[in-house]
PASE-223987 format. One record per residue (C-alpha): residue number from 1; residue in three letters; x, y negated, z negated. Coordinates in Angstrom, 1 decimal, padded with zeros to 4 digits. Example, Ala and Ser with C-alpha at 12.3 -4.5 7.8 and 13.67 -1.06 7.14 Angstrom:
SITE; num; residu; x; y; z
SITE; 1; ala; 012.3; 004.5; -007.8
SITE; 2; ser; 013.7; 001.1; -007.1
//
This chain:
SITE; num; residu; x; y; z
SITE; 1; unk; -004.3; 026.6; -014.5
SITE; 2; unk; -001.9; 023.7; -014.4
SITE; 3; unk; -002.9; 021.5; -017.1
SITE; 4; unk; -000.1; 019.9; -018.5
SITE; 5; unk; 000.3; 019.0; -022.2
SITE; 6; unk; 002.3; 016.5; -023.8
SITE; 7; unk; 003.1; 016.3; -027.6
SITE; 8; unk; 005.0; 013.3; -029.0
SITE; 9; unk; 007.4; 013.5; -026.6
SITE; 10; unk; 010.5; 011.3; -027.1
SITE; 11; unk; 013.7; 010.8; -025.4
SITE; 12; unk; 016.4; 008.6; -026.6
SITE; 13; unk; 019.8; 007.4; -025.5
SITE; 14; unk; 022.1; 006.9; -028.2
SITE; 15; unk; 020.7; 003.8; -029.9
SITE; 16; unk; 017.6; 003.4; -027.2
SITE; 17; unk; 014.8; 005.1; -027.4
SITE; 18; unk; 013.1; 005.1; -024.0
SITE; 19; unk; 010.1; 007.2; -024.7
SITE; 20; unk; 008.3; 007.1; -027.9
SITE; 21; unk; 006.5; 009.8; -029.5
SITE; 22; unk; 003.8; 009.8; -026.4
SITE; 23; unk; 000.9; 011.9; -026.5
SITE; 24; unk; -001.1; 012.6; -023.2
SITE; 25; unk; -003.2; 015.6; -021.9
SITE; 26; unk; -003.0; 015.9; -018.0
SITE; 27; unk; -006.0; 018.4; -016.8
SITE; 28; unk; -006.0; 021.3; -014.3
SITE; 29; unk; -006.0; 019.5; -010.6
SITE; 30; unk; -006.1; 016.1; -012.1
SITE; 31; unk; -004.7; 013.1; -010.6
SITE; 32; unk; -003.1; 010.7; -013.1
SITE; 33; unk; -001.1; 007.8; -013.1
SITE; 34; unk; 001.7; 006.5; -014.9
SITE; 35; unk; 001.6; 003.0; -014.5
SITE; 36; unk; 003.6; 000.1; -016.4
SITE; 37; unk; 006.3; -002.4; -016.3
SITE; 38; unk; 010.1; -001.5; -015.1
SITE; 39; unk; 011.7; 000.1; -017.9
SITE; 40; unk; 008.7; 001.0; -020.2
SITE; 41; unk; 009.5; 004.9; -020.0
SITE; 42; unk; 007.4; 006.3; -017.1
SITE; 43; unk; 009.9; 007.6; -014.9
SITE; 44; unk; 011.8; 009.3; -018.3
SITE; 45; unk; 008.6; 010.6; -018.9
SITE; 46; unk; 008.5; 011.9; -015.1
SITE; 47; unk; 012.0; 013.2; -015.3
SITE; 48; unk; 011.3; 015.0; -018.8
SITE; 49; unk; 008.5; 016.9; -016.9
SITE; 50; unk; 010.7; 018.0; -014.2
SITE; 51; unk; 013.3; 019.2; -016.2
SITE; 52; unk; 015.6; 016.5; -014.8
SITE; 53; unk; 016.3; 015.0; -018.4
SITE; 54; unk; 016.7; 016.7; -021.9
SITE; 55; unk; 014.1; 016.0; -024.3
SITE; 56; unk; 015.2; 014.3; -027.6
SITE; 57; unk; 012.0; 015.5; -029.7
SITE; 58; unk; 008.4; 016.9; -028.8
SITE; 59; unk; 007.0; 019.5; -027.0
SITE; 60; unk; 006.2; 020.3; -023.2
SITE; 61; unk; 003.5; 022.6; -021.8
SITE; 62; unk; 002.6; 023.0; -018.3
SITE; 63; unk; -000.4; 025.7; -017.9
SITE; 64; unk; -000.1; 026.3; -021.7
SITE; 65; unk; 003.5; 027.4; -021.4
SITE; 66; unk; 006.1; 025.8; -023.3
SITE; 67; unk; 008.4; 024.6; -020.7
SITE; 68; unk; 011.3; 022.3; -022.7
SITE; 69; unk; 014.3; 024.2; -021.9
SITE; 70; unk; 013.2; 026.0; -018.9
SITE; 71; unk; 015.3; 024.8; -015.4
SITE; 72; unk; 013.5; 022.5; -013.1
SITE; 73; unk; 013.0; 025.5; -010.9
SITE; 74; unk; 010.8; 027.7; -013.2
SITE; 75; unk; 008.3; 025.1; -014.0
SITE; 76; unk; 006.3; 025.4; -011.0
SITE; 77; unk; 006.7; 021.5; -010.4
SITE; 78; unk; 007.3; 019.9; -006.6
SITE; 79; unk; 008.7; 016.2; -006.9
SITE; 80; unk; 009.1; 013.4; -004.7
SITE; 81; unk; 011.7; 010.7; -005.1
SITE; 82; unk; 011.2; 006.6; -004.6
SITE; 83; unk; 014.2; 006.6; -002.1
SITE; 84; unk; 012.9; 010.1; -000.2
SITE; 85; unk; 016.3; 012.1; -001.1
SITE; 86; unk; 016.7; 013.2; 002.4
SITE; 87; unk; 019.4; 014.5; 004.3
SITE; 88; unk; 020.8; 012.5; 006.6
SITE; 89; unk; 022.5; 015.3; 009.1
SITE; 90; unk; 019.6; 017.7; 008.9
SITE; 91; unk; 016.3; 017.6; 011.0
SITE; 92; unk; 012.7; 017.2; 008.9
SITE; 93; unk; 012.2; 020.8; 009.2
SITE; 94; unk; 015.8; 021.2; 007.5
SITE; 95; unk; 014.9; 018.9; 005.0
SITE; 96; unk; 012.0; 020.5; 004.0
SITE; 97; unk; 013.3; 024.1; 003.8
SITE; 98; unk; 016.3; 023.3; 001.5
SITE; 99; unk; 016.4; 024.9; -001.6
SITE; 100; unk; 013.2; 027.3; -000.8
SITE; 101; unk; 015.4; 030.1; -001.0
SITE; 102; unk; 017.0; 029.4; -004.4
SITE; 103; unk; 013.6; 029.2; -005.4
SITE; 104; unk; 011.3; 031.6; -004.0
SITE; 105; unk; 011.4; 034.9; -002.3
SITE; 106; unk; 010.2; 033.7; 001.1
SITE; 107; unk; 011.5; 035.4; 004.6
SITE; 108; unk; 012.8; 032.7; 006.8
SITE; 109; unk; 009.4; 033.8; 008.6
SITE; 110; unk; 007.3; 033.0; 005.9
SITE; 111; unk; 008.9; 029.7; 005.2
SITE; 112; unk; 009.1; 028.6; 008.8
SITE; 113; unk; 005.3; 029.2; 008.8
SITE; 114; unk; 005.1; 027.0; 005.7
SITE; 115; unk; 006.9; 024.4; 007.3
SITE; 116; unk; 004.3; 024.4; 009.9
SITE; 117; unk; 001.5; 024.4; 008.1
SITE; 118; unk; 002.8; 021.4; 005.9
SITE; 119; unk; 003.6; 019.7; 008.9
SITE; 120; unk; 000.0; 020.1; 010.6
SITE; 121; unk; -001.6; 019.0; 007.2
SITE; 122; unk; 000.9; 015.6; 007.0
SITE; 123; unk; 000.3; 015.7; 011.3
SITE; 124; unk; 004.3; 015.6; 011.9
SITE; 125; unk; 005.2; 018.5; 014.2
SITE; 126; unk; 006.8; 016.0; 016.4
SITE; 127; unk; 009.1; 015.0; 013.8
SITE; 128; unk; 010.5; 018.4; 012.6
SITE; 129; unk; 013.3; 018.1; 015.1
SITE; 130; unk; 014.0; 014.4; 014.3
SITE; 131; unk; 016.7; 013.6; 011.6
SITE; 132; unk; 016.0; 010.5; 009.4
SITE; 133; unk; 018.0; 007.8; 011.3
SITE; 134; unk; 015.1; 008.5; 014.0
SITE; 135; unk; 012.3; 008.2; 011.3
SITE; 136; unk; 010.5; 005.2; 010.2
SITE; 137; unk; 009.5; 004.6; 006.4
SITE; 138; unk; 006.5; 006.1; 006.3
SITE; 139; unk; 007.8; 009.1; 008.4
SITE; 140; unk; 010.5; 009.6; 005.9
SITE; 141; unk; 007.8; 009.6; 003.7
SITE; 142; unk; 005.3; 012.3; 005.1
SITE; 143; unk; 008.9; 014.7; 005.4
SITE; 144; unk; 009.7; 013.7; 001.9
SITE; 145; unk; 005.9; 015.4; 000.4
SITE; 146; unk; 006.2; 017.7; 003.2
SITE; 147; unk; 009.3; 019.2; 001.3
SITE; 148; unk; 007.3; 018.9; -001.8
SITE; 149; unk; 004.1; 021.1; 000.1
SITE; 150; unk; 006.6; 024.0; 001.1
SITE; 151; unk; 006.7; 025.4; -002.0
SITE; 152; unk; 003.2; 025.0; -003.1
SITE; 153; unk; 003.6; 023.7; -006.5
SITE; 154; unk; 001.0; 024.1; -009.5
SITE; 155; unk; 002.3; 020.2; -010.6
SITE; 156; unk; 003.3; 017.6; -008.0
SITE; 157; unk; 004.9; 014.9; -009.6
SITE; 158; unk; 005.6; 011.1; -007.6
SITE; 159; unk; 007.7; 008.5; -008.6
SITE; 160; unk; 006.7; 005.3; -007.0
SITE; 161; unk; 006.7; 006.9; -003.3
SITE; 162; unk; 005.4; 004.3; -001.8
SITE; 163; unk; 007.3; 001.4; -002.7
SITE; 164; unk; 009.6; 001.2; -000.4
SITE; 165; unk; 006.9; 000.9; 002.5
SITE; 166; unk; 005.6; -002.0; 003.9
SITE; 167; unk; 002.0; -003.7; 002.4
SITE; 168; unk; -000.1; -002.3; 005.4
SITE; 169; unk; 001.4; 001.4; 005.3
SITE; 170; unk; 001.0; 001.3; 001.9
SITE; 171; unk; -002.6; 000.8; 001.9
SITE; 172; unk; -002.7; 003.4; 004.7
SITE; 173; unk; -000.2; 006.2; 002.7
SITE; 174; unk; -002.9; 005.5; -000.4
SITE; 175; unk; -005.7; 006.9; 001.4
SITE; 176; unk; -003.8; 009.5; 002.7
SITE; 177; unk; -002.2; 010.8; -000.6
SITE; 178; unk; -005.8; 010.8; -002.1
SITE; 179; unk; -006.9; 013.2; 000.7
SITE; 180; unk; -004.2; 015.5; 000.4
SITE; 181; unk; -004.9; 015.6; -003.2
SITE; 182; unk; -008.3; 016.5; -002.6
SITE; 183; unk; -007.2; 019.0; 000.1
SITE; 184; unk; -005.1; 020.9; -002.6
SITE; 185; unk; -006.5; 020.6; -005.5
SITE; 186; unk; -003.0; 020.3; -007.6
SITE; 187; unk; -002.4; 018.5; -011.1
SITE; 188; unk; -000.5; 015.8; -009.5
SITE; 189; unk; 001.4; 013.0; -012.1
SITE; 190; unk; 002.2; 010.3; -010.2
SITE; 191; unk; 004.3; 007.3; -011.2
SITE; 192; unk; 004.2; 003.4; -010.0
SITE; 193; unk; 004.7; -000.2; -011.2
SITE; 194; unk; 001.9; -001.2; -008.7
SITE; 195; unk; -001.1; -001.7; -010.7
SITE; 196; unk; -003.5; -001.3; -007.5
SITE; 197; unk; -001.9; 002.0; -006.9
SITE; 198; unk; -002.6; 002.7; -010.5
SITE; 199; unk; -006.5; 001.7; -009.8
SITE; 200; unk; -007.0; 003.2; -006.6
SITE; 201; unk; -005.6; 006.2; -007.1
SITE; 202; unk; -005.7; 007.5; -010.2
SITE; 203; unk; -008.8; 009.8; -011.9
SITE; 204; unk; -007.3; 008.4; -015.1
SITE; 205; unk; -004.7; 005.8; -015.9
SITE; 206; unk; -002.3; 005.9; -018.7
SITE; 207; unk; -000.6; 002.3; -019.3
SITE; 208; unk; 002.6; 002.7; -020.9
SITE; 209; unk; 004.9; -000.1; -022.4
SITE; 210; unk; 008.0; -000.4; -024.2
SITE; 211; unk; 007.9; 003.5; -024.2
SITE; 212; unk; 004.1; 003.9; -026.1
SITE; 213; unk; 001.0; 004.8; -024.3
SITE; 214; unk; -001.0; 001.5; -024.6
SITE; 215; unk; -004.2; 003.4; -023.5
SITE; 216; unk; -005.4; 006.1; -021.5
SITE; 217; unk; -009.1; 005.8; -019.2
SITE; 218; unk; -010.5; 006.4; -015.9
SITE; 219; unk; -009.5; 003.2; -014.2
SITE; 220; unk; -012.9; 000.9; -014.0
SITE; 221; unk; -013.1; 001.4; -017.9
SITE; 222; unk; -009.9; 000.2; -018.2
SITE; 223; unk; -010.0; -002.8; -016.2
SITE; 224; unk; -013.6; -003.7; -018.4
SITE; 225; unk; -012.5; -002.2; -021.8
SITE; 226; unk; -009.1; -002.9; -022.3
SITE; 227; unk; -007.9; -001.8; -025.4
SITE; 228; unk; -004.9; -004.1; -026.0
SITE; 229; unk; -004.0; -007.3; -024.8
SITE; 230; unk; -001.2; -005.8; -022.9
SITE; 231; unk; -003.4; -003.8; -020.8
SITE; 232; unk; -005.8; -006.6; -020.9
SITE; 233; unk; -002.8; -008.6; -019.0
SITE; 234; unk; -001.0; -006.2; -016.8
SITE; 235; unk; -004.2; -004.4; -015.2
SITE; 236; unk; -005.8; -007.2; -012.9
SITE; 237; unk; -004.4; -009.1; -010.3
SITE; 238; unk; -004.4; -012.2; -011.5
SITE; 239; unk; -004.7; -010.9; -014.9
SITE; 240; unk; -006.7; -012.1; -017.4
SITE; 241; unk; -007.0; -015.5; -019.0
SITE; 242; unk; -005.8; -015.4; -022.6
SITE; 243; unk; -006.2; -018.6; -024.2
SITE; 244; unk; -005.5; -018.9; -028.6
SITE; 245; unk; -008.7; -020.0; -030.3
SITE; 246; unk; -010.2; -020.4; -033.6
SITE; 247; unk; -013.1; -017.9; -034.7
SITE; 248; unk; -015.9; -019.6; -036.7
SITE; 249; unk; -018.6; -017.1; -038.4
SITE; 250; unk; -021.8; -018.1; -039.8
SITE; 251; unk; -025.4; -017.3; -040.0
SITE; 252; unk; -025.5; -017.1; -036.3
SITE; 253; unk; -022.7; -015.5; -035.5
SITE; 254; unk; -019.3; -016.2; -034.1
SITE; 255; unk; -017.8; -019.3; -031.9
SITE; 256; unk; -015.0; -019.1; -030.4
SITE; 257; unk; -013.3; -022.7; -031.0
SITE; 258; unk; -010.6; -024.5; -028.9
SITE; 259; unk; -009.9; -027.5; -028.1
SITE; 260; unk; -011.3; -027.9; -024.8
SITE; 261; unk; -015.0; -025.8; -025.7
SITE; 262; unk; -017.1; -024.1; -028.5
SITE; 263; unk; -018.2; -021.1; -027.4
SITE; 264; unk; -021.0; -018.5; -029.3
SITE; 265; unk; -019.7; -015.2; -028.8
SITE; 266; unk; -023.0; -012.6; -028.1
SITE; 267; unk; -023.6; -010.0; -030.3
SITE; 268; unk; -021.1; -011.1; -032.9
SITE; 269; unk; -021.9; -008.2; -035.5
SITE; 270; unk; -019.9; -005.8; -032.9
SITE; 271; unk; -016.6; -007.4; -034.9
SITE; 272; unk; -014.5; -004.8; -035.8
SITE; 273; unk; -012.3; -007.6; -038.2
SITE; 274; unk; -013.0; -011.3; -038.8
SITE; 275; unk; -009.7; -012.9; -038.5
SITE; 276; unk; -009.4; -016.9; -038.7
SITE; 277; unk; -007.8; -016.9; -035.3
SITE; 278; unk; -007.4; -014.7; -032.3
SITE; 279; unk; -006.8; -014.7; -028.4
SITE; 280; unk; -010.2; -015.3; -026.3
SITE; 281; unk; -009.9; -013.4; -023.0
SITE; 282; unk; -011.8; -013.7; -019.8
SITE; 283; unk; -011.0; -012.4; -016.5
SITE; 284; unk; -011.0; -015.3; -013.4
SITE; 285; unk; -013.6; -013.8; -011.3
SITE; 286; unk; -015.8; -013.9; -014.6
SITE; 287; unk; -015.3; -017.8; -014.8
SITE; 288; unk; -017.6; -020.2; -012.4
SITE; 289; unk; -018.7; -023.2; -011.5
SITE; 290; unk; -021.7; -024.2; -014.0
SITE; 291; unk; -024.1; -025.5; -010.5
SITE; 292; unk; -023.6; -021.6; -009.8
SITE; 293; unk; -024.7; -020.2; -013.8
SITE; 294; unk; -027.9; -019.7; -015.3
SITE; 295; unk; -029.5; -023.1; -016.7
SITE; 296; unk; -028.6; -022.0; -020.6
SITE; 297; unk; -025.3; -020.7; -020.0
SITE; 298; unk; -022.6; -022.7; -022.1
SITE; 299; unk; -020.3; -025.2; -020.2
SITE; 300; unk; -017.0; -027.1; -020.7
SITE; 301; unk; -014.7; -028.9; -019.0
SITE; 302; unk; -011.5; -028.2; -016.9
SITE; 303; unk; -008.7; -030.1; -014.9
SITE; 304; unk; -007.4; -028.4; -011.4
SITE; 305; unk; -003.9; -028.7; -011.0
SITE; 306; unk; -003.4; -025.9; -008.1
SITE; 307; unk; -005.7; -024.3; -005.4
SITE; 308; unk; -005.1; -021.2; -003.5
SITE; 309; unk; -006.8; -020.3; -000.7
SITE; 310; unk; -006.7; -016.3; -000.7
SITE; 311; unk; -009.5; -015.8; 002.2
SITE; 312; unk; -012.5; -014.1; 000.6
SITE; 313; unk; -012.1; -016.6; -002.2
SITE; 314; unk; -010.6; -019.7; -003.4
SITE; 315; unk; -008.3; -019.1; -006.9
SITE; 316; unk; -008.2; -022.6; -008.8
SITE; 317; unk; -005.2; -023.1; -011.7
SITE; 318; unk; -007.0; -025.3; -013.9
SITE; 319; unk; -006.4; -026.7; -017.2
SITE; 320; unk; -008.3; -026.3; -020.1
SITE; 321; unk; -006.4; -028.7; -023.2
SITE; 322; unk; -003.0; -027.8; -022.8
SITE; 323; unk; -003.6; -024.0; -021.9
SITE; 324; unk; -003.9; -023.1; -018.1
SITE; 325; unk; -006.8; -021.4; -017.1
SITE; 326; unk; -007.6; -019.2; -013.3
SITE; 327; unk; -010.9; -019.0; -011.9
SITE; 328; unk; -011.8; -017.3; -008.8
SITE; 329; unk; -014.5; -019.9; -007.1
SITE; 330; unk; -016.2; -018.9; -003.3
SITE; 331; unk; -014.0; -018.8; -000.4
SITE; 332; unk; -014.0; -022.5; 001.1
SITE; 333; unk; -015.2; -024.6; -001.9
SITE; 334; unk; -014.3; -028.1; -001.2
SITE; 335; unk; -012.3; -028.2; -005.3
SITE; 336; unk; -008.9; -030.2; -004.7
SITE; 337; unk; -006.0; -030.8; -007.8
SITE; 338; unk; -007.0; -034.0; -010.1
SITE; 339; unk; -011.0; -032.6; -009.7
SITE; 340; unk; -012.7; -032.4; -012.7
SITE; 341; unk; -014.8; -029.4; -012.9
SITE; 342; unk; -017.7; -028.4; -015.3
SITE; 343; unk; -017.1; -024.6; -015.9
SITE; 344; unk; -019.3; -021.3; -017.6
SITE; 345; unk; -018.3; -017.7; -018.5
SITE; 346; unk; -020.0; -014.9; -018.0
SITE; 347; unk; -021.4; -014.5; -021.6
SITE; 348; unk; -021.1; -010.0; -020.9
SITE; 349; unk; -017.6; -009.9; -020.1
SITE; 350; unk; -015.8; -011.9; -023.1
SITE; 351; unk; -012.9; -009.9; -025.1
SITE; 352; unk; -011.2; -011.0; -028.4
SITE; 353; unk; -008.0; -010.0; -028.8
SITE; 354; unk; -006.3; -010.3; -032.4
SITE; 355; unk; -002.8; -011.1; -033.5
SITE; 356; unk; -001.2; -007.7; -033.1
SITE; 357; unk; -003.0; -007.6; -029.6
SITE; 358; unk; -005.7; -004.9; -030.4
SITE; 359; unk; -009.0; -005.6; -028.5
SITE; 360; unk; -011.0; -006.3; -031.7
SITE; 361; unk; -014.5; -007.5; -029.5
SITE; 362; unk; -016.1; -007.2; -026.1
SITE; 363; unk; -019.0; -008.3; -025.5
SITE; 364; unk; -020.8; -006.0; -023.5
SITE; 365; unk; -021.3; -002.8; -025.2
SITE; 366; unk; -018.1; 000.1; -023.8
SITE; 367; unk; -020.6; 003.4; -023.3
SITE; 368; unk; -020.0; 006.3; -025.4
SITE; 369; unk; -019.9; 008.4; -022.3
SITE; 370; unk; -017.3; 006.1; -020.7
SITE; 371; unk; -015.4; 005.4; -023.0
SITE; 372; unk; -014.7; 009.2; -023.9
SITE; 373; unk; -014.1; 010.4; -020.2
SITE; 374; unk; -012.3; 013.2; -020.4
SITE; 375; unk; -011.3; 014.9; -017.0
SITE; 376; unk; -012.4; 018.5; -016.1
SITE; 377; unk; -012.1; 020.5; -013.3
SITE; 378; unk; -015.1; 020.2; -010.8
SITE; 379; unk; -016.9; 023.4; -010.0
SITE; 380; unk; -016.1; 024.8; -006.8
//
């Protein structure tokens, strides 16, 4: 088992506190992701794990052992770096065999044929002989985990690997990290900025900012359940419309009033609080054109300033009042700035978000069972 378990875990520097009190569960063979802004505390929190930086206060346990002043090399953990941490005047099979000895009992043998076999899963014989001035990104890459594979980790940990790759190898590196994970079944952590990384990747998604864990969820309930604006904002690309509005409760039910609509809110009893005012959110793709909504849906007007033509569809910058507002429209729509456009929600994805930025409403109804995923091990 290499489950790892975190308990408010906090690291500070002097005055700064990078990591705050954080509380996560990571299951055997899981695949999560850290994933937040630069500087909220993820790559601490990597480094803490690893045994690359002290921890202030908390507790540490990977496979139920308590692992907060053991060395890097007795935790059982593999990591690879952002900037690939490779030798420059040794070959990739070089660069994967240093420091197996300082850490295992291996017979050159028995790491040469480990070095093989890593290569064969990553496919880069060829490159063994190669240093890394002959390697492209993505090479340098593929030697970089190969290192990691050598020594057969119970925990791999990432920290944004990919970033330094181009958009298309990216895409391509994705698929083939998600394969390898399933090829080794490994509790791998694995840190990014990206927030389609985060999505694509991940069997869960923690979202951390300013050193707190914002929320924890398998990625699709996060993107339709977010639990604070924050997450609301930063999962989504673009991110959700947020737009201040009045909330107005009577016999049947709540509106959400601004100056530009007045809109009834389904299903209003599902208010956890009634404040007076609060942040009305809807993501763009759940905006449209009213000529494409249901006959009863509720309408309102909005100004285009901006389009943007992004192939499979057409984003729009409009303006609703004084607050801007995005709506994803069908690929070659003939909207130009200065149009007028008569617009509708989707009435079943609406979220109200309430001064301190907890999710206080969604309109469609978050399922028990999703909402309380927790990740277990499949049977083999």
């Amino acid at each position: 088992m290499a489950d790892i378990s975190i308990d408010g875990l906090t690291k500070k520097f002097d005055d700064v506190t990078a990591v705050d009190d954080i509380d996560l569960e990571i299951g055997d063979e899981e695949f999560l992701v850290l994933v937040g802004p630069s500087g909220c505390g993820k790559s601490t929190t990597l480094r803490m794990i690893a045994g690359l930086e002290s921890i202030t206060s908390g507790e540490l346990r990977i496979g139920g052992r308590r692992v907060n002043d053991l060395p890097p090399k007795e935790r059982s953990i593999a990591m690879v770096f952002q900037n690939y941490a490779l030798y420059p005047h040794m070959t990739g099979a070089e660069n994967m065999k240093f420091g197996m000895k300082s850490v295992s009992d291996y017979t050159d043998d028995e790491i040469d044929e480990r070095v093989e076999e890593a290569a064969e899963i990553l496919d880069i014989p060829e490159l063994l002989d190669r240093r890394p001035r002959e390697l492209s990104g993505g090479e340098r890459q593929r030697v970089a985990i190969g290192r990691a594979l050598v020594r057969e980790p119970e925990v791999f940990l990432l920290d944004e690997p990919l970033s330094n790759l181009d958009a298309k190898l990216r895409v391509q590196m994705r698929a083939e990290l998600l394969q390898l994970h399933q090829e080794l079944d490994a509790t791998t952590l694995y840190v990014t900025h990206d927030q389609t990384e985060a999505m694509t990747l991940g069997d869960r998604v923690a979202v951390l900012n300013d050193g707190h864990i914002e929320q924890v969820d398998p990625p699709q309930v996060l993107y339709d359940y977010p639990e604070t604006r924050f997450v609301a904002e930063f999962i989504g690309s673009p991110a959700m419309n947020v737009l201040p509005v009045d909330l107005k409760y009577d016999s049947d039910g709540v509106r959400a009033v601004h100056g530009a609509f007045d809109l009834s809110l389904p299903d209003g009893e599902r208010f956890t609080d009634r404040p007076p005012a609060a942040a009305f959110g809807v993501r763009p793709e759940d905006v449209s054109l009213a000529a494409n909504a249901p006959d009863d849906a509720q309408t309102f007007e909005a100004e285009v300033s901006v389009t943007e033509p992004l192939g499979e569809s057409l984003l729009i910058h409009c303006y609703v009042g004084s607050d801007e507002l995005h709506v994803k429209a069908e690929a070659r729509s003939a909207i130009n700035p200065g149009d007028t456009l008569e617009l509708a929600v989707d009435e079943q994805r609406l979220h109200v978000f309430d001064d301190a930025g907890r999710a206080i409403y969604h309109s469609s109804k978050r399922e028990e069972a999703a909402s309380d995923t927790v990740y277990t091990t499949p049977e083999p």
